[in-house]
C-alpha positions, 0 to 999 in steps of 0.5 A: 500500500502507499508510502504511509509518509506524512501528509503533505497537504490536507484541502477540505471539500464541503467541510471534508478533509482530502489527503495528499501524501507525498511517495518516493516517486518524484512529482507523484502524490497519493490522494485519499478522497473525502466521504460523505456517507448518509442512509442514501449511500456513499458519496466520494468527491474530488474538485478539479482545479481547486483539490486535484491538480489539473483540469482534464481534458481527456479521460479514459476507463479500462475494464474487464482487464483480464487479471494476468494483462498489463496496461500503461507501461508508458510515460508522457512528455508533457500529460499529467494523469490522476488515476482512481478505480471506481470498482474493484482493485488495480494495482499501479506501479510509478517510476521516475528513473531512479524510485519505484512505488506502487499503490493497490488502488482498492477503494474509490477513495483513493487516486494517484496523481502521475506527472509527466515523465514518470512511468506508470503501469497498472496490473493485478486487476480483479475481474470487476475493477474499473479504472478511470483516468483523467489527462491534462492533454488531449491524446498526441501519440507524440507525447508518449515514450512506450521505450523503458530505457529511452525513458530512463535516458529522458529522465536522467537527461531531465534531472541533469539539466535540472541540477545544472539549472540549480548550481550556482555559478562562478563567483564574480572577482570583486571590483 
């Protein structure tokens, strides 16, 4: 299960807490939803734009994942993704490169945000679950690297220039 570090920020939605937890895995944050549970039923909510990250533009739903298949096995350039299984169980494995964490994501409650340049897979489904995905972009097929280790090329690519871009520079003789 998740990382079970401290939580990194906490919204309310309707007088309801929502809980971001920060994991291992560079950029990406395990939600846990607020609920409301009345003798109607439960009820689940995450706002776009003010609670989750971004506002999609795209979502997709996979179900009927035949329990041995694995889907994703992918990173974006530029889309970020929030994922959450509405039904069932699904587990989501994340990694930026140098750390990998996965999430058994068995609870509508529960979501995992994936940035950009992060890969993510999603297996172990149960014969019921249905995962659905909300995406920052539009589909480009452009945006996608399908290759692992181009992939892992990118992000350390990424993280150099990063570092690069935080070093200090000479320090100028006085004068």
């Amino acid at each position: 299960m998740p990382g079970g570090g401290p939580v990194s920020e906490v919204a309310f939605t309707g007088g309801r807490q929502l809980a971001v937890e920060p994991t291992t895995v560079e950029g990406v944050q395990l939600y846990r939803l607020p609920l409301y549970e009345d003798h109607r039923g439960k009820l689940t909510v995450g706002e776009f734009g003010t609670c989750l990250p971004f506002v999609p533009l795209r979502y997709f739903i996979t179900y009927q994942v035949p329990g041995s298949d694995v889907r994703g096995e992918h990173a974006h350039r530029e889309c970020a993704q929030f994922l959450t299984c509405v039904k069932g169980a699904c587990t989501v494995m994340v990694d930026d490169g140098l750390h990998r964490a996965q999430f058994r994501l068995d609870d509508p409650r529960l979501g995992v945000l994936v940035p950009p340049m992060v890969w993510a897979a999603e297996y172990d489904h149960t014969d019921d679950s249905v995962l659905v995905v909300f995406a920052s972009h539009h589909y480009d097929p452009q945006d996608y690297v399908r290759d692992y280790l181009e992939f892992v090329r990118g992000a350390s690519e990424r993280r150099s220039a990063g570092s690069r871009q935080g070093a200090p520079g000479p320090t100028p003789e006085p004068g």
